[in-house]
C-alpha positions, 0 to 999 in steps of 0.5 A, spaced: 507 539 504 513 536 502 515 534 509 508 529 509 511 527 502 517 525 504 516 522 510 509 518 507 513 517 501 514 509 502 506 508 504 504 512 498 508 507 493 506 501 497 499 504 496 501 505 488 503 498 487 498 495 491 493 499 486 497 496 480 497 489 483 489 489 484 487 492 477 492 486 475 488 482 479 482 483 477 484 483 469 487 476 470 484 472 475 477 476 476 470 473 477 467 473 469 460 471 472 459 477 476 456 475 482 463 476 486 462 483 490 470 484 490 472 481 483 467 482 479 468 490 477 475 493 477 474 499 481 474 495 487 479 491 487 483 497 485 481 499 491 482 494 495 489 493 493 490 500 494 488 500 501 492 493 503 498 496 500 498 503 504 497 498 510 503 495 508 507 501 506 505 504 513 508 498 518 515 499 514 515 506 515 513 505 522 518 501 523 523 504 519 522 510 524 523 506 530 529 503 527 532 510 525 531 512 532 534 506 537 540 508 532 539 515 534 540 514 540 545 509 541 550 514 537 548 519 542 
């Protein structure tokens, strides 16, 4: 468990900071009539952003990972 951890740890704190950053995004730009599906209810914006910034923290990792290996192997 703490291998998955450690080696998800960059995407789950992208995925907490985009979580923080829809909930502020609902709290201060919103939609006050409703009638926005996304906007107008903060568990969806939340949510949103939550799964945008785990996308985001994945394709660093990914690219850390690639990166840390061609380095690998060029010392090798």
């Amino acid at each position: 468990m703490k291998d998955k951890l450690k080696k998800y740890r960059i995407s789950i704190i992208f995925a907490i900071a985009g979580a923080i950053g829809g909930f502020l995004y609902w709290r201060f730009v919103g939609c006050l009539s409703g009638t926005c599906p996304i906007k107008s209810v903060w568990y969806w914006t939340t949510l949103w952003g939550t799964a945008a910034g785990y996308l985001v923290g994945d394709m660093i990792r990914e690219f850390l990972e690639k990166r840390e290996k061609k380095r690998n192997e060029r010392t090798v």
